[in-house]
C-alpha positions as a Python dict, from the first residue, in 0.01 Angstrom:
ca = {
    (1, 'X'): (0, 0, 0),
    (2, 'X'): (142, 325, -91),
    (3, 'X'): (192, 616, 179),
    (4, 'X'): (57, 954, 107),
    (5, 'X'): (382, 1247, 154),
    (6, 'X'): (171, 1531, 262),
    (7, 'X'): (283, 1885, 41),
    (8, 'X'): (457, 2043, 291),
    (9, 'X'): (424, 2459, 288),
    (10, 'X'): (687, 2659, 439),
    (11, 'X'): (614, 3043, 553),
    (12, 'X'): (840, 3299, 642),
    (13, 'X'): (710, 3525, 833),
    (14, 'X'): (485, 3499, 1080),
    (15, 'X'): (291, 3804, 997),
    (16, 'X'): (-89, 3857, 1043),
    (17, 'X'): (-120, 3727, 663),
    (18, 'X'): (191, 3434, 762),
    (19, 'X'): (-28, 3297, 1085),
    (20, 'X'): (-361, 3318, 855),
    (21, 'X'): (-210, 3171, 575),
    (22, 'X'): (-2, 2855, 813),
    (23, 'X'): (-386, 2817, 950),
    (24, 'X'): (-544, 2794, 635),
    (25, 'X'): (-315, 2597, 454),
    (26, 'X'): (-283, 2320, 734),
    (27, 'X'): (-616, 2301, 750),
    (28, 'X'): (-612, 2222, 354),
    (29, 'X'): (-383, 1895, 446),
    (30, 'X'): (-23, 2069, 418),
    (31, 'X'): (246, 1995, 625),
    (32, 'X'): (309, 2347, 673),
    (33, 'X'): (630, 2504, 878),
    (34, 'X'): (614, 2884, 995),
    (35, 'X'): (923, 3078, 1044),
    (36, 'X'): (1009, 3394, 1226),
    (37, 'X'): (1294, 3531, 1432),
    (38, 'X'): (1062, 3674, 1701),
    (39, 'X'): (934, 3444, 1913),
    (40, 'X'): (625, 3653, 2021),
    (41, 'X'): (547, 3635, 1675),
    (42, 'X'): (406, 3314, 1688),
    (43, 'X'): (103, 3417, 1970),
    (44, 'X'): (-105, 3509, 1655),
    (45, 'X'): (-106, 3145, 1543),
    (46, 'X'): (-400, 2995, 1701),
    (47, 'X'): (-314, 2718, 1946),
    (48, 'X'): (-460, 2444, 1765),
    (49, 'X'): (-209, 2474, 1453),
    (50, 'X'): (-75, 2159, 1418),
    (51, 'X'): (255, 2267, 1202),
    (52, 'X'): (575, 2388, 1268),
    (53, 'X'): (692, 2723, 1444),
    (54, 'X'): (1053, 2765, 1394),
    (55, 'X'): (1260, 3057, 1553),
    (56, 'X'): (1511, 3171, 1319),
    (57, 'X'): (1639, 3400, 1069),
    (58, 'X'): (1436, 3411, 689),
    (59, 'X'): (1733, 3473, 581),
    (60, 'X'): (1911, 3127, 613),
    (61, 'X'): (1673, 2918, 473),
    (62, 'X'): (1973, 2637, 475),
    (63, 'X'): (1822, 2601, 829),
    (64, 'X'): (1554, 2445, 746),
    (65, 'X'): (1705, 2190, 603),
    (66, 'X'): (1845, 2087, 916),
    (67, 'X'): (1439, 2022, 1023),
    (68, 'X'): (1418, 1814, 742),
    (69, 'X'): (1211, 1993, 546),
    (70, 'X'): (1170, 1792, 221),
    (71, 'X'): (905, 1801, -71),
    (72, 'X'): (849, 2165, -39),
    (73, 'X'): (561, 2227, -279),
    (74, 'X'): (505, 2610, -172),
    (75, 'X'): (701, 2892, -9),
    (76, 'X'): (580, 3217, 94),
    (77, 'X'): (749, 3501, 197),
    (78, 'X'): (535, 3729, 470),
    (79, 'X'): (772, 3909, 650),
    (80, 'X'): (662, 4304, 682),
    (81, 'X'): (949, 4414, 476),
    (82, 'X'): (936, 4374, 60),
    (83, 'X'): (1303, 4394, 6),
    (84, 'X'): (1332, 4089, 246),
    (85, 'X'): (1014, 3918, 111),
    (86, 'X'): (1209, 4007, -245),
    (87, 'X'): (1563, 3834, -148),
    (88, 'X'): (1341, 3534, 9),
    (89, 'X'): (1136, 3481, -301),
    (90, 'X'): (1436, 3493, -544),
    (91, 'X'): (1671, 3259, -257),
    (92, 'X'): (1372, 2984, -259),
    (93, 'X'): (1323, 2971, -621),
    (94, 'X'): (1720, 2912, -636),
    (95, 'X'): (1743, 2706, -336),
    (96, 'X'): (1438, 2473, -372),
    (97, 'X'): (1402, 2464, -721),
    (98, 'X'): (1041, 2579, -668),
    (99, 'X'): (711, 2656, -893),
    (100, 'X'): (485, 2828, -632),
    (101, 'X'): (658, 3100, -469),
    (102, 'X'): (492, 3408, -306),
    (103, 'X'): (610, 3727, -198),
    (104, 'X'): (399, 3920, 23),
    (105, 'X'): (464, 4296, -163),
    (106, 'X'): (283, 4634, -68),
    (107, 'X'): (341, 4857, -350),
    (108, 'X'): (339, 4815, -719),
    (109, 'X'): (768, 4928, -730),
    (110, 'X'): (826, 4627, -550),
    (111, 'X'): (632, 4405, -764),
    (112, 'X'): (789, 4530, -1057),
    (113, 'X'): (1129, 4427, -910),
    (114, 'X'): (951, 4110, -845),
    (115, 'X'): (895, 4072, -1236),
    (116, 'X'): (1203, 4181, -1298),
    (117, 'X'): (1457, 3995, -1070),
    (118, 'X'): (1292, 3649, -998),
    (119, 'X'): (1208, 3348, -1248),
    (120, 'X'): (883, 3261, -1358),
    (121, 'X'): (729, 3077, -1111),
    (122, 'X'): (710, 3383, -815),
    (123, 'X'): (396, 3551, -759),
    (124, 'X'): (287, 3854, -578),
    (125, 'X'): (53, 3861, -268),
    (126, 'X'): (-72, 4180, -76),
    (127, 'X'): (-223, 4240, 306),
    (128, 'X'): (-603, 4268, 251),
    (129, 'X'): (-721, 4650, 294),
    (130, 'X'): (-495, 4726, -23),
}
């Protein structure tokens, strides 16, 4: 009998939009893995998320290889700052070898760099009241 590999979903950023989005997408079936460097971040995840919080830096995503994160199907960068969400977008498409990546941008300059520096596959996603 064949095992089912969940999609697992890793966020970075755990945001208002990161801790809806971790919700939401682990309620869809993902195996989903949240990332932030402040730990207080994580008290807007409600307390019956069944993913991973992870305290650490966006910027080294090697370190989640060291949780051994595998079969990575989506990667979303929510941090509150679109040059960050920008660098993590481009690093996870290089990294990964990704087709769904999302940066979470608030203006249109930034998702013109988006278009402009990243493959493809990376899409832009804004804070609702926009």
């Amino acid at each position: 009998m064949k095992t089912s590999v969940k999609k697992t979903a890793v966020i970075v950023g755990c945001s208002q939009m990161g801790a809806r989005l971790a919700m939401s997408l682990s309620d869809k079936g993902y195996k989903v893995v949240i990332m932030d460097k402040d730990y207080h971040a994580f008290e807007r995840i409600d307390r019956h998320f069944l993913g991973t919080e992870f305290l650490g830096d966006g910027q080294d995503l090697a370190a989640l290889r060291s949780l051994g994160v595998d079969n990575i199907k989506l990667f979303v960068a929510a941090t509150g700052n679109d040059a960050d969400n920008l660098t993590l977008s481009r690093k996870a498409e290089k990294l990964y070898h990704l087709g769904r990546v999302y940066a979470r941008l608030s203006g249109n300059q930034s998702r013109e760099q988006l278009k402009r520096c990243s493959a493809d596959h990376a899409s832009a996603i804004y804070p609702s009241g926009r």
